[in-house]
N, C-alpha and C positions, 0 to 999 in steps of 0.2 A: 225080465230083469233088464235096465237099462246096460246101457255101454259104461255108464258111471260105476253101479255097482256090481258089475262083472268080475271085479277084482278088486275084493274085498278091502275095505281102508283101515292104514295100520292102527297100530293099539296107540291110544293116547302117549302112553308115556315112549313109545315109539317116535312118534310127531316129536313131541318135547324135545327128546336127545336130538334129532336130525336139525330143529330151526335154532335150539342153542347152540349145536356145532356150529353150524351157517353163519349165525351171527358173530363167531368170533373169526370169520373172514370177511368182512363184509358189512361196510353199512352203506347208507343211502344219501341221494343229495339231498334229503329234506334235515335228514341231522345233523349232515359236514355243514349247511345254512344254518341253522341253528344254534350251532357250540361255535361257528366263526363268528357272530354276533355277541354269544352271552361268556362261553368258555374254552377257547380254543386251548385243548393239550394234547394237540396233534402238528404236524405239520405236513402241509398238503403241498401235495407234489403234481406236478402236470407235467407226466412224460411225455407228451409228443415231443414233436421238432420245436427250436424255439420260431422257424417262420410262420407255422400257425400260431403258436405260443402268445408271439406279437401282433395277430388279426382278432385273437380272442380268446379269453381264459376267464377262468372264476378268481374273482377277486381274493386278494391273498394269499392265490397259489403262487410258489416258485418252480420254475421252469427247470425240469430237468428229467433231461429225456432218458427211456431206460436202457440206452445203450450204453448212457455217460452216470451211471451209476456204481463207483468205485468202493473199496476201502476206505480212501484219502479223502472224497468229497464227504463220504457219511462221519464220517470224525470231526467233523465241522460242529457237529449235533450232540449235544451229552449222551452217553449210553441210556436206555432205555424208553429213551424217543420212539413214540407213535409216529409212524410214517402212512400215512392215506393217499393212496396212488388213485390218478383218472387218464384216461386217456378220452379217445372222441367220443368213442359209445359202444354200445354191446355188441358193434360186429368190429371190434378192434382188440386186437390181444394186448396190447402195449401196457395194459394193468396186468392182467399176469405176466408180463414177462418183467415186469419191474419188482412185482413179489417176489417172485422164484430169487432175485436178484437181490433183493433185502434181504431176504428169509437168508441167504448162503453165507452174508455177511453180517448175522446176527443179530439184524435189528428186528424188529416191530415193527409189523403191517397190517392194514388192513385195506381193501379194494373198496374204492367207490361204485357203486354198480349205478349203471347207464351214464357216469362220463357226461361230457356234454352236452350229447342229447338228453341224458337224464336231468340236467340241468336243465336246461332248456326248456324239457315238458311242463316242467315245474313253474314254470315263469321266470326264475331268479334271472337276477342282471348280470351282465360282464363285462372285464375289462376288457381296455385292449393295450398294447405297445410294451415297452421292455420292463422290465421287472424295474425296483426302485435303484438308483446306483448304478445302472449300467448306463 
């Protein structure tokens, strides 16, 4: 018996329940690319620093890092606002640490998984310099 099925793979409707949960954490940069092009009804957040912020970000995103994630800044945003957090990539916490910080303050989140490496791999483009208005 392989190393694969040494331990045995769960029941279908096992799988199902675990990737439907996942997915209500979680989507990818191929779909945050996608619905910023056809239907954006999220708003995406780029929590690092705004010094990296302004070397290079996904277009669209606004800059706000998850330290500076308040009460007062998220009232900014009608209730029930999608919030899509990224930070650099899978070896950076700064997305969860921006969920844990939405979730406490009742909004809506979801994590980008692989950030802007994940973007990156993908091919997509980037901005760079300060958000519009500053």
């Amino acid at each position: 018996m392989s190393l694969v099925n040494e331990i045995p793979p769960a029941s279908p409707a096992a799988v199902e329940a675990r990737y439907a949960l996942r997915l209500t954490f979680e989507t990818d940069c191929w779909d945050v690319h996608d619905s910023m092009r056809t239907a954006a009804d999220f708003v995406l957040l780029d929590v690092r620093g705004p010094k990296l912020y302004e070397v290079s970000h996904i277009p669209g995103a606004i800059n706000l890092p998850h330290g500076k994630i308040t009460a007062s800044r998220m009232a900014e945003w009608p209730e029930g606002t999608l919030f899509v957090v990224y930070c650099a990539g899978p070896h950076c916490n700064g997305t969860d640490r921006a969920a844990l910080r939405l979730s406490r303050l009742g909004c809506k989140v979801k994590v980008m998984i692989g950030g802007m490496t994940g973007w990156a791999d993908e091919g997509f483009s980037f901005a760079s310099g300060k958000e519009p208005g500053e």
